[in-house]
KOLTITI-314111 format. One record per atom (N, C-alpha, C): x, y, z negated; residue in one letter. Coordinates in pm, whole numbers, plus 50000, padded with zeros to 5 digits. Each point is the difference from the previous one (the first is absolute). Layout:
BEGIN
XYZA
...
// end
This chain:
BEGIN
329233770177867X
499405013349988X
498895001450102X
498675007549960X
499174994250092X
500005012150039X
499525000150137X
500515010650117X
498655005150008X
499715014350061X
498885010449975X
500085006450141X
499104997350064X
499464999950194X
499895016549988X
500295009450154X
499395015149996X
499704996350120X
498755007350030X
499945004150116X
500315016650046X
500514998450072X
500925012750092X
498785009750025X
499234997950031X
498605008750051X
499575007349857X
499764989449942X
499225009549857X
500965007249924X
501564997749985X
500825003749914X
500375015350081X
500015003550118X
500145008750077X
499005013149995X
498594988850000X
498965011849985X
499625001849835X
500784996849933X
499795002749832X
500485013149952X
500595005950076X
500485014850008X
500724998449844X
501044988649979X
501044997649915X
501205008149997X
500305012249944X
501125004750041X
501224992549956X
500214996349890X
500734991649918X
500774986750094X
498724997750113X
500874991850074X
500645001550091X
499425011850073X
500025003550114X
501295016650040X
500065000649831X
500345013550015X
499015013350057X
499024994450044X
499035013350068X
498264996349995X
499475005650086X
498774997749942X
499244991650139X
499844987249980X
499174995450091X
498835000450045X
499605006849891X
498385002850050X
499435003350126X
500415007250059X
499825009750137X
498694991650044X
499035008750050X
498824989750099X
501275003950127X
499104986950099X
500164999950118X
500005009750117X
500825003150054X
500045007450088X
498585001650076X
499205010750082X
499164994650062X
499635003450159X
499894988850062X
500055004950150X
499425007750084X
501305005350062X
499495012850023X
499514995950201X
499325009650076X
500064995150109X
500835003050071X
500034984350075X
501525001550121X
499244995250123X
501265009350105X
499734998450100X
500974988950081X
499104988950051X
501014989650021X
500675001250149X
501564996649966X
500684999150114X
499974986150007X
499524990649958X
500384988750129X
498194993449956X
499344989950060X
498784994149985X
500514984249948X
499454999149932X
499654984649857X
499264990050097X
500004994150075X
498934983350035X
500094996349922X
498984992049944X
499704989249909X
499704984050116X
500864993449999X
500254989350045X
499284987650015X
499534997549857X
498944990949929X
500635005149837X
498364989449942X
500325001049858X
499154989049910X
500444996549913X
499574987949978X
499845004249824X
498724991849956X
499924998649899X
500284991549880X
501255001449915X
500524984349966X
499325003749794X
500584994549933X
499715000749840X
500985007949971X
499045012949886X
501085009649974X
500004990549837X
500865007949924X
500914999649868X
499095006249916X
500114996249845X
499875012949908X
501754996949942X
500454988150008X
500895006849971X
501335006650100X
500335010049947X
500335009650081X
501604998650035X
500994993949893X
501425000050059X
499984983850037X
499014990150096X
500394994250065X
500955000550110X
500884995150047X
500585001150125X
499804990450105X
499005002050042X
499404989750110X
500065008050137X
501145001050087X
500375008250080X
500114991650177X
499395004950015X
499844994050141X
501534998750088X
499764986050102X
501475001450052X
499714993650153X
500525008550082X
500474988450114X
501004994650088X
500044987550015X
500824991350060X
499624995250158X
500904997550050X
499884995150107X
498475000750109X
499525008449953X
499005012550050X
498304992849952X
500574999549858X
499054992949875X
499845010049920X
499055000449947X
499455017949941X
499484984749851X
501125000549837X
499754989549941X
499465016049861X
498254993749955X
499405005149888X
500144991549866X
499735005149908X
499694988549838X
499095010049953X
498694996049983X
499235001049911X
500485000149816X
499395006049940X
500214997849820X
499314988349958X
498714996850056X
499504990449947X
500554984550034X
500924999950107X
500754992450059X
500004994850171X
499305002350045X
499615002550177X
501095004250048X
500864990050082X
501085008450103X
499584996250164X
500155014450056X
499385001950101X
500974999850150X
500174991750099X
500335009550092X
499865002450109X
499995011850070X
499285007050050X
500535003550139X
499535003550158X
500805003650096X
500445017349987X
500885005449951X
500165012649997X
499385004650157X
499785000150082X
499675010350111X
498215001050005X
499224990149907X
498905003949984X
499214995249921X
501054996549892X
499254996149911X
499344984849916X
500044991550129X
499174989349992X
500644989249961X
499334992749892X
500604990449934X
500324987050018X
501574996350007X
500034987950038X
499964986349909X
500274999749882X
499504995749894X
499775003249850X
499904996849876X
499785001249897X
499984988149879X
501175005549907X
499804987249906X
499205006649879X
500314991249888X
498935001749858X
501504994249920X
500485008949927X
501174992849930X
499764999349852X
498524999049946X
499205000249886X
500925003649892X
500705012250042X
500955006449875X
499915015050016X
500185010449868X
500205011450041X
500915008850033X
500085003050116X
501605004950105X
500215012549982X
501115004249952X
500455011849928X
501485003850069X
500424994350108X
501344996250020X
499695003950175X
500795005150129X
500114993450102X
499065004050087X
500084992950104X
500934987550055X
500975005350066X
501194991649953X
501394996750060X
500074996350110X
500474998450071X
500484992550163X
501154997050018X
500284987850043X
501044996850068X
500204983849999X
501105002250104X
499734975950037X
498685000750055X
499125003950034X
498734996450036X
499424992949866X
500145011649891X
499084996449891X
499865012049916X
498494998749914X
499695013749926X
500224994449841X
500225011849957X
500414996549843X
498885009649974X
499744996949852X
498995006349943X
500245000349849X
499435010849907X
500244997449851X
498975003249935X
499654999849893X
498354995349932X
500285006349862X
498905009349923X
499994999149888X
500464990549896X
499874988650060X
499554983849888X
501644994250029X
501175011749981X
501074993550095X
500304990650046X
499415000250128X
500474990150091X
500495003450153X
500694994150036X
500925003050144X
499104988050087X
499355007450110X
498984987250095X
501095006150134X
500184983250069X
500695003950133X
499144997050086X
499485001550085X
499145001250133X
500644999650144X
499774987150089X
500375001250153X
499055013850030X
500805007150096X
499425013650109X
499254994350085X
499814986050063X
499534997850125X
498185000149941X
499974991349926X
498704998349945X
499485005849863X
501094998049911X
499785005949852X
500064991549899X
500084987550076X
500384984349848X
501165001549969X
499364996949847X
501015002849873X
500924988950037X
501415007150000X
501184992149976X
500304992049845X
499975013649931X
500024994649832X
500205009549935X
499575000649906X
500105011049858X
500854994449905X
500305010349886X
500784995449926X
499485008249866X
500284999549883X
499805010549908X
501555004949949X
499955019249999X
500885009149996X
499634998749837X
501335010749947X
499614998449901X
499025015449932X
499715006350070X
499035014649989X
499195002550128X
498865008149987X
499565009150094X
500845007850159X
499774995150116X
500225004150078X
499795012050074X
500675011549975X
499285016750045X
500715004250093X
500934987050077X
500905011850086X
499544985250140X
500795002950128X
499674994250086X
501324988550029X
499764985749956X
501084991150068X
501055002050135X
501014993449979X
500885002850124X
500254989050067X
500184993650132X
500344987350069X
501165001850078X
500684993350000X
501344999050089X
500894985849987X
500494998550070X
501194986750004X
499554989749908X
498694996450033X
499264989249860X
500315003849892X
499555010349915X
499845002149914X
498795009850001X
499595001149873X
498545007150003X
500185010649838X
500465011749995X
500845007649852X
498785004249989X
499425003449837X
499305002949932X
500035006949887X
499635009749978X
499885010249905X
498924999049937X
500214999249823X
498815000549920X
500075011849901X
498915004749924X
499935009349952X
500954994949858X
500184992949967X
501205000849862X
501635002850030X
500005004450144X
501565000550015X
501044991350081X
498734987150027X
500654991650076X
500374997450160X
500684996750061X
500165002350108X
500724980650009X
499414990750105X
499864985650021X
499444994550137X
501324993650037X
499744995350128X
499794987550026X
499124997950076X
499664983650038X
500014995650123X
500154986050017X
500294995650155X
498535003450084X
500095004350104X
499004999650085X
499284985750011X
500764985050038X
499344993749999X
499624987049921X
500475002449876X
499404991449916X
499425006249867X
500465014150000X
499435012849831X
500884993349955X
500844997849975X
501334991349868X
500715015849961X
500055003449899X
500905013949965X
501444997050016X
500725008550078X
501045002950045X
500925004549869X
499215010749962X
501165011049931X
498845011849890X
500375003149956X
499195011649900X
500775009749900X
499785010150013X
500745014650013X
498995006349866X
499955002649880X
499805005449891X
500285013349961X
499305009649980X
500485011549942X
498835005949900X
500635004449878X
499135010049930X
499245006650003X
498465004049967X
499845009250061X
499285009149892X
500395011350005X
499775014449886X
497944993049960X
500245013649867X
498764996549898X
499055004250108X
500555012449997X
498775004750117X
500214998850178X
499545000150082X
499974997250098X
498765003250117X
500225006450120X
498794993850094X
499534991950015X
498634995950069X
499434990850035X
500524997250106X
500634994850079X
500184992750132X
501425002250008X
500674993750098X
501414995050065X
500345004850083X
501155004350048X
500815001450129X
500084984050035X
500004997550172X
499774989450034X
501204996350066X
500664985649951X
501415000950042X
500264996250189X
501215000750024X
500085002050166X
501304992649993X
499574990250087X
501484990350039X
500185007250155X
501535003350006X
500605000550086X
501364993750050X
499934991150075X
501484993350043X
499884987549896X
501125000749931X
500024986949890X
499805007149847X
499185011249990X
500175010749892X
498524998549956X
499685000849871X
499015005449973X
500015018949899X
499345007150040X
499695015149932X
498895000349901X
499845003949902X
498785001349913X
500775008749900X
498685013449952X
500395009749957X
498904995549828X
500255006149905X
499424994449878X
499775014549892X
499074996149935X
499595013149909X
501024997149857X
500315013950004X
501375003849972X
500745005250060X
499785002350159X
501005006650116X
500894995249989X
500134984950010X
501404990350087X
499434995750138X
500574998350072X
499954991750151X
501744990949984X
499384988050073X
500874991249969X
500054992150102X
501234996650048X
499774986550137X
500224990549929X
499804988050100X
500124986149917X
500384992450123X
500684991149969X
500224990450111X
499144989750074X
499274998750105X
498644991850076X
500374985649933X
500704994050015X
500144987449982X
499884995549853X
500985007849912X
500124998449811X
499615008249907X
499455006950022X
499605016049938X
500994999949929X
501405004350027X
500785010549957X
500045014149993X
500545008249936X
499975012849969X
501515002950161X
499705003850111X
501205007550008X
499755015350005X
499015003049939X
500635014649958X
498725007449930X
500295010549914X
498955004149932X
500185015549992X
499205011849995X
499805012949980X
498935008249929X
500455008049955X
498525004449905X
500025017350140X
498334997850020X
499965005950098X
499485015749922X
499135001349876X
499885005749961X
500174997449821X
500255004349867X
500274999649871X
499035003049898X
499454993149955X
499285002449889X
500015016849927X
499695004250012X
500365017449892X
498515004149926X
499945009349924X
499335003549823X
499854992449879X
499115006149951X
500214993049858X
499114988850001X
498645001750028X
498924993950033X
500174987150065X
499304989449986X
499864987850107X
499115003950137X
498525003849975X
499435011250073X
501465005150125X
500995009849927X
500595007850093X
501194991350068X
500284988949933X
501364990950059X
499074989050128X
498955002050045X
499934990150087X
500455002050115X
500854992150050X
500205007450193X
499824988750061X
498634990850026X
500094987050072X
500505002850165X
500714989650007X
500114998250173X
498504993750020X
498965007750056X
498684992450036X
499944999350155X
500055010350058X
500155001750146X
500304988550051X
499464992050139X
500864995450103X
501465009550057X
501374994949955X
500805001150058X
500295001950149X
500255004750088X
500485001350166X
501174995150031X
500394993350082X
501314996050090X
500015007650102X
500965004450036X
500315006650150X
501654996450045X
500444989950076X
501244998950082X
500965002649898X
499724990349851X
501065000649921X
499705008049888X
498955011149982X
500405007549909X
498244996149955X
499975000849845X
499014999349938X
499135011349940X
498715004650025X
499665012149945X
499294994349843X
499865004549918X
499155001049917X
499715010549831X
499244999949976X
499405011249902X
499284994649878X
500425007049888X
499794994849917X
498675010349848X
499264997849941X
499045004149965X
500855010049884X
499325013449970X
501265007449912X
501184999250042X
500614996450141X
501245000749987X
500685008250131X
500804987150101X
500235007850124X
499614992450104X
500515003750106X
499404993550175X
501645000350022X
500554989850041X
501004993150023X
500934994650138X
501165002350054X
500204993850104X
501254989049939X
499604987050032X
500834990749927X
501004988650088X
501004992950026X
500974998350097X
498804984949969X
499884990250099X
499414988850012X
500984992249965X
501115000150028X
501214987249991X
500555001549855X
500165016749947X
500894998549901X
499495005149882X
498355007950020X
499595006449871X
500175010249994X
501135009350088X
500085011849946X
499455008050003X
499845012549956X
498925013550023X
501065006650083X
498775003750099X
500545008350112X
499765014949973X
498444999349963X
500055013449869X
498214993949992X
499995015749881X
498524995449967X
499555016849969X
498775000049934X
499055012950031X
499044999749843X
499975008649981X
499295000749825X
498294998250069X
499584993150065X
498704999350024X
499124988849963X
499165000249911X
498954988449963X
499084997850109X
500374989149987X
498384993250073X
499354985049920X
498494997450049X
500374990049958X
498954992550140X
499585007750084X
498924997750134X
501624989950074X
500485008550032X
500964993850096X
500685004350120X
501034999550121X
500395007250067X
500194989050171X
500285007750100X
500194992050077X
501805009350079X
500084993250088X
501625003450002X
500184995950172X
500535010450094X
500994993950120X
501585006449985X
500414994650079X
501825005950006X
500225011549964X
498825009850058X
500435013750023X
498885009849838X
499004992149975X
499015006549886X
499484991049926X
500115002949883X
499164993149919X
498835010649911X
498964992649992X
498745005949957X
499624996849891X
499565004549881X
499654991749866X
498485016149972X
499294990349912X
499065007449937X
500374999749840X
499985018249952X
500334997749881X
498934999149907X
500104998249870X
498994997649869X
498835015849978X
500775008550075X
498575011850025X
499535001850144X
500074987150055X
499494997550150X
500415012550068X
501165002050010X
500755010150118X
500864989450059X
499795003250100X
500624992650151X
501655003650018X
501004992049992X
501385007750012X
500384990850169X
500645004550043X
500834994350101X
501585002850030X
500874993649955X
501325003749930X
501274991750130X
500875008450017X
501134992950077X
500304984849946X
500074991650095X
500054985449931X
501815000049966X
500495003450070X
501675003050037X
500085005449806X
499755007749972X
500615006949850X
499025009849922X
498784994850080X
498505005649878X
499925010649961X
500625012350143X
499355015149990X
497874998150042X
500105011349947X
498885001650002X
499235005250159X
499074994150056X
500085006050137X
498715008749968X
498634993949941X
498915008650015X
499554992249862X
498305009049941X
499254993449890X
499435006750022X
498814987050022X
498755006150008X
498974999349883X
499845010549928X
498685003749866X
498875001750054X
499644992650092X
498495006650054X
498794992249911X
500454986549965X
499084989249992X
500324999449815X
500705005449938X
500354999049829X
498964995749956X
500214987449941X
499434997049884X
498864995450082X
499944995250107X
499284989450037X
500044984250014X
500784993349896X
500424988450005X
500114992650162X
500915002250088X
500564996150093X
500814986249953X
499864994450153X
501164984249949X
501215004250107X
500984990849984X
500895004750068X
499735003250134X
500745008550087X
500145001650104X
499804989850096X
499914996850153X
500784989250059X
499915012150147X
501134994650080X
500655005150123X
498744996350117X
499795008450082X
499454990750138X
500575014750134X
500534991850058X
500465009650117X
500975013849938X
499015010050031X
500545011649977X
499575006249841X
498974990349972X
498665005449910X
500804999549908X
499235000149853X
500174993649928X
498404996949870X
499994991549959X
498414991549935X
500354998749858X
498905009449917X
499794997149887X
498514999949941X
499714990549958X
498655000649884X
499145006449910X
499245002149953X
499835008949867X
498774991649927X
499855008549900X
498704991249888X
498645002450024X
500025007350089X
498395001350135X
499594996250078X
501114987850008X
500074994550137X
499965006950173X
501005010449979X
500145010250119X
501544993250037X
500614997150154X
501164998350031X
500715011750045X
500785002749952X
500725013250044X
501204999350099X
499655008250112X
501764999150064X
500275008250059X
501325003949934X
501115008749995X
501574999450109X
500185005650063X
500795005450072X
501894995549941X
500354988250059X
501094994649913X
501065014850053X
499545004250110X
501425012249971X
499615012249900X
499275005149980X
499695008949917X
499534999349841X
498794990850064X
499174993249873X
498485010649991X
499935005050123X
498435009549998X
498964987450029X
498755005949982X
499084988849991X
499394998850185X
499934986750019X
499675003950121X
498554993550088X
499304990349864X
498664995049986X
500144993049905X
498025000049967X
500204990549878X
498654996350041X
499734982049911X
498864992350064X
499464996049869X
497964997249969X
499984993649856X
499404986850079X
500914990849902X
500254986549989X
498394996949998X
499845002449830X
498914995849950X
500295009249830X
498965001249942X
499865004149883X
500904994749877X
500804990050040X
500844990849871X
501255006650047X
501304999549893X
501475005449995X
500294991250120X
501075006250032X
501334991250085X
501495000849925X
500264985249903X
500725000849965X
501504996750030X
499504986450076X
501064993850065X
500985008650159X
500404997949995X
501655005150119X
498964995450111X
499845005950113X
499315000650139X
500944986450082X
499574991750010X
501024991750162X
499985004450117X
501315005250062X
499675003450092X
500814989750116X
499714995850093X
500324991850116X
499755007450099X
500724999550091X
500475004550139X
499215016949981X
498935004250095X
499425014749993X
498564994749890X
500384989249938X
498215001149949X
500394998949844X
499225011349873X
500254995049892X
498524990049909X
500564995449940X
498654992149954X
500095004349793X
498825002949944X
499315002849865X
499144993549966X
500674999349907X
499304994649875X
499615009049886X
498604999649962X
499665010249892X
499184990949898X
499965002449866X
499934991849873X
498544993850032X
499275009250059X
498474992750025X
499704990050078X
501324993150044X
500394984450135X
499635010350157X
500115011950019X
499575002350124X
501644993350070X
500044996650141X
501635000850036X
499285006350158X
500915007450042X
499685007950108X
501465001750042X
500184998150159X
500315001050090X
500285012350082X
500795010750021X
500175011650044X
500485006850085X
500175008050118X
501255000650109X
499485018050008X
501245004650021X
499985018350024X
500405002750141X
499405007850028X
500295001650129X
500415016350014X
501205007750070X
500095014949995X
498555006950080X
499545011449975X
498945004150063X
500565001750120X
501635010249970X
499775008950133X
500654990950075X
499804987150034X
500714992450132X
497985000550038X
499184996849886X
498724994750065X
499355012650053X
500365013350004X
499435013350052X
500885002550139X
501464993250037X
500655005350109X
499044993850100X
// end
């Protein structure tokens, strides 16, 4: 059955009631002026290759105080996070749609043309590629020599770190209709997590890809195919055992890591994504309102409607703050105890789609036009005492 791609952006702003139950149309909220309580530095900023296409997941990462980029056209970059400056650069003459992964002291990467390229961190020579059997839209995982991979037909396949020989491969169905892109799976311990469109999340065993345990995080419901989609697209969260994740049409989830179970869950769509500590978890929903919900049993603490219907990407945590994106390329940040606005910075003229990285006090962006910028907040009133 041949499968039929949505993108989340246009199906949202199609002002579909039928799918949505309501009317998506809404323009964008529009900004109003604020008075900032804390001041934005801009750090450095660098100009890398933006996208046209738009649900790439080429998401910046760092390791061992390695700031690792991927270009679309295939350029992986990396870079000294504290200013920028580049310590090398490969050409992996493929188009990178995937990543990069980390771990073992190696980057994984995934490609339109499915293929899985492994890369040493020190320099950037290719270890070895392999061909997957689909399109790569979510970001590889590395751990205990193995390197797990997610492709857009459902598959989920692990290979040895050091020879690419396939380990194991994990198959699932996947509905007529569907999103464009993947939840990206997350090995933890001897476990692998990956959530799938249809709203299952499923562990698997690191070593054999076994099933030990499976849950439907959210259920297919209407009459329509249109109205039954609920992909797990989001990056999933770990926190000290417990798993967050949210599912498109469906809910935002607290799930047991060892055994699967639901700890509880929340009727909230997303399909941007959420970030999560012990005490809060944060998700952006499908009419870009900001929630910040007890992580413990997913009362509601605050929601913020200021920014509606400005295509925001998920949230991410830094300090006290909290960092989200929009399709103006403005960074917004919000007050993780309240959720009031408390500055906002423009990037550059292109969206910010991707989840903000944030490391130690500094967050780093990426916006669709290749800008990546570097950021640190500082409170005013310590700089006025």
């Amino acid at each position: 059955m041949r499968r039929i791609l949505l993108w989340p952006s246009l199906l949202l702003l199609a002002g579909c009631s039928a799918f949505t139950g309501k009317d998506n149309a809404d323009p964008p909220s529009e900004l109003v002026e604020l008075q900032a309580e804390i001041r934005i530095e801009t750090l450095w900023d660098e100009g890398l290759e933006g996208s046209e296409e738009t649900l790439l997941k080429l998401t910046p990462v760092i390791s061992d105080g390695v700031l690792y980029i991927a270009e679309p056209s295939g350029e992986v970059i990396a870079l000294d996070p504290e200013t920028g400056d580049q310590y090398w650069s490969v050409d992996t003459d493929s188009p990178l749609s995937g990543g990069p992964g980390v771990g073992d002291g190696l980057l994984a990467l995934g490609t339109l043309e499915a293929e899985l390229i492994l890369l040493n961190v020190q320099d950037g020579a290719e270890r070895w590629r392999q061909r997957v059997s689909s399109e790569v839209l979510s970001t590889p995982a590395i751990k205990g020599g193995r390197v797990v991979c997610r492709t857009t037909d459902g598959g989920v396949t692990a290979y040895a770190t050091d020879t690419g020989e396939k380990r194991w491969s994990y198959d699932r169905s996947v509905p007529v209709l569907t999103l464009r892109g993947d939840s990206s799976p997350l090995i933890s311990d001897s476990q692998v997590l990956a959530g799938f469109a249809g709203g299952k999340l499923v562990g698997l065993s690191l070593d054999a890809g076994l099933v030990t345990w499976e849950v439907a995080i959210s259920t297919p419901q209407g009459r329509t195919e249109l109205e039954r989609v609920v992909d797990i697209d989001a990056d999933p969260k770990l926190v000290e055992g417990t798993l967050y994740v949210t599912a498109f049409q469906g809910e935002v989830a607290a799930v047991s890591e060892s055994s699967g179970v639901v700890l509880w869950r929340r009727k909230i769509s997303s399909h941007a994504g959420l970030d999560a500590s012990w005490r809060q978890l944060f998700i952006t929903d499908d009419a870009d309102h900001v929630w910040s919900l007890d992580a413990t049993n997913g009362a509601t603490l605050w929601q913020q409607k200021a920014l509606h219907a400005r295509r925001l990407s998920a949230p991410a945590m830094l300090e006290d703050y909290l960092v989200v994106g929009d399709f103006e390329g403005y960074l917004h940040w919000l007050s993780q105890e309240d959720g009031r606005q408390l500055a906002r910075v423009k990037i550059g003229s292109d969206a910010i789609r991707l989840k903000p990285l944030v490391s130690g006090d500094i967050v780093y962006v990426l916006d669709e036009g290749g800008t990546l910028s570097a950021l640190r907040a500082h409170p005013i009133e310590a700089e006025t005492e």
